[in-house]
Structure formats: C-alpha cells, structure tokens
N, C-alpha and C positions, 0 to 999 in steps of 0.2 A: 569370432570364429572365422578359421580361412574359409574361402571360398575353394576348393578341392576342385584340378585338375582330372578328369577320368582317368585318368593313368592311375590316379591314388585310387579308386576304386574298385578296380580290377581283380579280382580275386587271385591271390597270387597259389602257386600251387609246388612255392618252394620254402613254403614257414617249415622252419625245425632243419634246412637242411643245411650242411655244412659247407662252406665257401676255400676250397683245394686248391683246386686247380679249372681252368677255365675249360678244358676238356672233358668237364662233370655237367657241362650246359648247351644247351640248345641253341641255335644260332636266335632262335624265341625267345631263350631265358635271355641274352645276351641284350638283345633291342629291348628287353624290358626292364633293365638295368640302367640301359643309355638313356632312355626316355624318362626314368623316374630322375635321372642325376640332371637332366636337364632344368627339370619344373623345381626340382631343390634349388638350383643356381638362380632360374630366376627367382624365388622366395628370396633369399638371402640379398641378390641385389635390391629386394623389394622393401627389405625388409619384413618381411610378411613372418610371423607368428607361428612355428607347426610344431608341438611337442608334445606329438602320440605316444612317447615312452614314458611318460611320466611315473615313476614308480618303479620304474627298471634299475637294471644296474650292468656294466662291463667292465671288464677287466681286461688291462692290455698287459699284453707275459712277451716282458721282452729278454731274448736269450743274447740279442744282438741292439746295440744304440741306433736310434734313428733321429732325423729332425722331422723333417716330412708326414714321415710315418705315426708319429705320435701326435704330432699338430692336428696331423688331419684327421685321426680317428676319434681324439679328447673333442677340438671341436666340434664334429658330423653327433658324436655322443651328449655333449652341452645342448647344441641347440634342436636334436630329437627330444628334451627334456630326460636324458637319461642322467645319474650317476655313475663316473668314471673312478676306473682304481687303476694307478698305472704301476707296475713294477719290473724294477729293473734287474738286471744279473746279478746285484750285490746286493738285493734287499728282499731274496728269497731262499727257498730250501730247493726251491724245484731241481731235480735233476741231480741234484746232491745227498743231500740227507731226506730228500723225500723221493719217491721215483714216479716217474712220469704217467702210469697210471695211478698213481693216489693221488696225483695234484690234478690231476683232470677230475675225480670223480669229486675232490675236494671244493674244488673252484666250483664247478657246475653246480654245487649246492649251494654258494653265495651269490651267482650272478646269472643272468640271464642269455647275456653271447662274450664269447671268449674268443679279443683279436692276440692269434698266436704270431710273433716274429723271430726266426730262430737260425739254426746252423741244419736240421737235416729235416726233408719232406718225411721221409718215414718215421722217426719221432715223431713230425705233426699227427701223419695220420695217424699215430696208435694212440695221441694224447687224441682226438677227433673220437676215434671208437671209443674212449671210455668216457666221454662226454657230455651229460645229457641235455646239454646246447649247442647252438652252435657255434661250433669254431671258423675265424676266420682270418687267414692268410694273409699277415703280412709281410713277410718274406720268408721264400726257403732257398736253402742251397739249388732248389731244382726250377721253384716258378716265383713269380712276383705279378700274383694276378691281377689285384688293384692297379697297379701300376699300369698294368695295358686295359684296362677300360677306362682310366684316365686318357691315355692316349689316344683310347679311339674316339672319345668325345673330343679330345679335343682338333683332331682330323677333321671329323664331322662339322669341327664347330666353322673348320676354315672353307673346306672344299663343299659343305653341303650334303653330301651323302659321300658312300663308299665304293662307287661304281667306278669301276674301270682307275683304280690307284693302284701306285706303286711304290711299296713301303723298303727301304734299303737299312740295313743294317750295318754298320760301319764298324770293323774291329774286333771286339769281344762277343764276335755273333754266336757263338756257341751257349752261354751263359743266362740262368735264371733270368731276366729281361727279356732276352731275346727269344725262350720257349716260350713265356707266355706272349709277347706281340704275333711273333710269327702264329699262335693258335688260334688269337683271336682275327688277324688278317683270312685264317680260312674258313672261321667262322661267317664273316662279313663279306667275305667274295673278294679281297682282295688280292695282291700280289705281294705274297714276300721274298725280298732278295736278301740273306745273308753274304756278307761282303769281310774274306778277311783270310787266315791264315788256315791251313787245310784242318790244323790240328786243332783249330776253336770248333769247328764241326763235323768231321768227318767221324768222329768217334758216338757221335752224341745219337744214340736210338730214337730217341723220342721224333722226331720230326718225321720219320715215317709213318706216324700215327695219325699224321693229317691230311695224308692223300686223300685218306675216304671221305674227309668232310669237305676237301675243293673240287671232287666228283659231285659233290651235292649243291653248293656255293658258288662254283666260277672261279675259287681263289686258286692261288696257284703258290708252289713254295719248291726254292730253288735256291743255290750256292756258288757262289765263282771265288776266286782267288784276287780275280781282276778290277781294280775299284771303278777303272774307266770305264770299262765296258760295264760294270754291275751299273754304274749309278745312271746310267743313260737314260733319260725320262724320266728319275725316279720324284715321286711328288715328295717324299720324305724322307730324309736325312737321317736317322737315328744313334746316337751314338749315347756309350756305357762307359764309365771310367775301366782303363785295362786291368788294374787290380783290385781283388776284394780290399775295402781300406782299412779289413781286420788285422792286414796280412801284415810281416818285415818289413822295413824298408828295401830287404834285397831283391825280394820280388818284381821289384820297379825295373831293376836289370834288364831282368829275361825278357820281359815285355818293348821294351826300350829297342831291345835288338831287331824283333820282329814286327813291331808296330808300326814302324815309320811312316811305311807306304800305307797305312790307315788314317792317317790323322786327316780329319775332314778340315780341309782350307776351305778358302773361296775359291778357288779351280774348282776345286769338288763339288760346291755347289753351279757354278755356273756350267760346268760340263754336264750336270743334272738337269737343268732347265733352260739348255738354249734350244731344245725344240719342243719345248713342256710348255701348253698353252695355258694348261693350266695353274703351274706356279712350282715351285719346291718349296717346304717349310722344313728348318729345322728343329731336332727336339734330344732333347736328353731327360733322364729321369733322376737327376743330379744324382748327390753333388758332382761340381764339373771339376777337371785342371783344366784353368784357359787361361789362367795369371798366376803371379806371385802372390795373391792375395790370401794364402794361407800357411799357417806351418809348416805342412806336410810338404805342399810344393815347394818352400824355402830351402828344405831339409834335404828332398830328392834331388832338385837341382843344384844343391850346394857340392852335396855324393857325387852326380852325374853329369851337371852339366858339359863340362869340358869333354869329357867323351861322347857324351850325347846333343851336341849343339843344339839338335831342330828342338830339345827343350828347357832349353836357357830362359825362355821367357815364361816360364810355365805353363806353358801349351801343349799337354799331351795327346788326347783324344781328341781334339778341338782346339783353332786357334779363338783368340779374343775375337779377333773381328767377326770369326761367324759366330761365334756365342754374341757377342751384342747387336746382330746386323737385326737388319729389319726382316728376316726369314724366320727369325728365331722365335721361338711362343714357347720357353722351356717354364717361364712362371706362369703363366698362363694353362700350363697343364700341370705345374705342380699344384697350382689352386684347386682344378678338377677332380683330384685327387679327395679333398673333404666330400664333395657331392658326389663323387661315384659312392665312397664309403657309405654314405646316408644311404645310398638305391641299397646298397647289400644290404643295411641291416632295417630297411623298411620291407624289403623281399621278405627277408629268413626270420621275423619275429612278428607272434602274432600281434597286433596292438591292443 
C-alpha cells in the first residue's frame, strides 16, 4: 500500500464534473490539479504502485489523430488501474450514422470518464450535457486545456513558482493553445503576451473574458504585433505549428507569407533574456517543423521552398537550434502531459 501524499486526501469538490475549458476553474481548482500532477510524477519516477480505478473504464473518442494525446491519456489510465478503449474516426458511427447525443448517452453507460478530442467546442459541449460522466477535453477547435496545465507545471517545475513571469506567445497566438495558456497565465497571476499577426487575435472574443480574473490574480494579458518589443524579458518562448496539420498543403502558403517575422530564432531568444535574471525557456506543444525530419515538411518545402527560403531547412515556427538548445524543455512538458491527465481524472471520479 502507498503511503498517500495529503494532497490524495483532500476532499475534492469536483467529482462528476466535466473538464471544458480552464475558465470552468478556480484559480483553487487550478493549484490543485498542479499539486496532485506533481506527487503522480514523483510516484511514477518512484515507481511507486497507485491504482484507485481499479474496476473503472474510459473511453478516448477521437474525431481528430493525436500522438501525445493518446499516449498520455492510455498511459495516466493503465497506471490509475483503469481499462482503456480508444477509438478512432474510422472505427465508429459517432457523428455519422449515430448522432452526437446518442453516443454520449451511449458511451456514458459503458464507461466511467469520456476523454473527448475533436473539431468543434460546442459539439463537445452538447456531447458533455448528455453525459452522465465526465467528459474530458482533449482538444477543440477553441481550447486545449491539458495542454496548458502541462505547461504550467512544467513552468513551475523551472522557475519555482509563478510570480512575477512572463509568458510570450509567438505566431499563431490567436489559436486553441494560446486561449487556454493565456487562461491559465490569469489564473496563476501571470503575464501574457500574445505576439503575432493583428488577425491571429484581434477578432478572437474570448480574451476579454480574463480581465476579471487578472483583477483578482496579478496576471495581466496583452497583444503587440511587435516580436522585439513583445519578447523583452519574456521568461517564455511559446510557440504552435502555423497550420492545423488537418489542413491542404496550401495552407502552408498563407502562412509562409505572414509568418516570417514570427519564427522564434536565437535572436529571439537572446533579445528575451539579455536582462531576464531569471532565464527564458522554450516550449512548444508539438509536433514541431524545426527539420526535414518529416513528410510533411519534405513535401511543404519541396512546394515552397524556393519561394520561401527562411524555410528550406524545415524551420517554420522554430528554428533547429532553438528547438534542440539548452532552453528548450518541449519533452519534458510533453511527458507532464500523462501526470496532469492523472490530477483530472483523480479530481473528477470518485474512487
């Protein structure tokens, strides 16, 4: 029998509830997500033994392929002691020949919590209300919450707390990633700087949503066009691939033309941290283009190269050198990713 951290015994006061969007939590729920993913991280480096689901069962409904996403939620489910059932877009009826409220009420009577990954937030929710577990959010066209409480543990895990940082977002700041970090930044009292093209956020509503909570937190959330001036002390680098990787290859174009002046080099980092005492880290929530080391980027730059030089070497949102430098902690928070997963579904089900 482990020996239980208090944090496992906390009475939690979010069993049964569904995991949306990060804007559904207290800056309370919030640290007590990060705390339980921690004490998970150290068991696992301990190897230490915890499988309170024993008897359970989840279902991961994926509308959209992931790597990450699946790893991390199959393994946080293996070693809770649960039963996983994963399925994919071409080994269901969902959404097709069944519709989205029958396969909710459907599922919800074989399994216990339902991680949704999909193409639109309000499908999740309406598959969520007809649910009678919980659902939890692996990606939507609008947030990708997991992903930024990975991120903030693994902030934490560099800097120590979340006092007085400054989170920058590089490029596709307007996008799923970037509503849930920047959420969570106002949650935790941080600073976030969206950094990029007017039209990656100037359109986007939601971000006015967090003023009232950096009134209450310290955080702060603001946008420039300007990379130099954005990145100036920033402790964090963040950067998103510029296209969904659902998308054409043509899409790579548009992006191509207006990106340039986003791709985070080493200027960008060293103009972040030459009077940052405290350090700049970089991070992405893959997959990255930072090489040739894959199809896609073979294929884009085979299309575009010649037009588009700066990414001949496969370097779109990121070059190699800062994806491999010593700033970079991109696996080190894709790892985080299984132990945040475990805090949600040790929060949201009763054992």
């Amino acid at each position: 029998m482990v020996n239980l951290p208090n944090i496992f015994k906390k009475k939690s006061n979010l069993i049964g509830k569904n995991f949306m969007k990060l804007i559904d939590f207290t800056t309370s729920d919030i640290n007590y997500f990060l705390d339980l993913a921690v004490e998970f991280k150290k068991m696992k480096i301990n190897n230490k033994i915890f499988k309170p689901f024993e008897g359970k069962n989840m279902v991961l409904l994926f509308q959209k392929t992931s790597t990450r996403t699946r790893s991390a939620f199959e393994t946080a489910g293996s070693d809770l002691g649960m039963g996983v059932t994963f399925i994919d877009p071409n080994s269901s009826q969902f959404g097709k020949k069944e519709s989205i409220e029958d396969s909710a009420k459907t599922l919800s009577e074989f399994y216990d919590a339902i991680e949704y990954r999909g193409f639109k937030q309000t499908d999740m929710q309406f598959f969520a209300d007809h649910s009678k577990v919980p659902v939890i959010n692996g990606l939507s066209n609008e947030f990708h919450p997991t992903q930024a409480l990975c991120d903030a543990m693994t902030i934490k895990e560099h800097f120590g707390s979340f006092k007085n940082l400054k989170v920058c977002f590089v490029g596709a700041c307007g996008n799923n990633v970037a509503c849930s970090l920047a959420t969570i930044c106002a949650q935790l009292g941080m600073e976030f700087v969206g950094i990029g093209p007017e039209t990656e956020w100037k359109n986007n509503k939601y971000f006015s949503k967090l003023n009232s909570i950096c009134k209450k937190t310290g955080g702060k959330i603001s946008f420039t066009t300007n990379k130099v001036i954005g990145v100036k002390n920033a402790n964090v680098i963040y950067t998103d691939v510029w296209v969904d990787l659902g998308q054409p290859i043509e899409y790579f174009e548009k992006q191509f033309k207006i990106m340039k002046y986003y791709q985070v080099d080493m200027n960008t980092l060293k103009n972040a941290s030459s009077n940052n005492k405290k350090g700049t880290i970089y991070m992405h929530c893959l997959p990255a283009f930072h090489d040739l080391n894959t199809t896609i980027a073979q294929d884009v730059v085979k299309k575009y190269g010649d037009k588009y030089p700066y990414i001949k070497n496969g370097e779109f949102e990121v070059t190699d050198e800062v994806f491999r430098s010593k700033n970079s902690v991109v696996f080190q928070e894709a790892v985080n990713r299984m132990h945040v997963v475990k805090a949600i579904l040790f929060a949201v089900l009763k054992a």
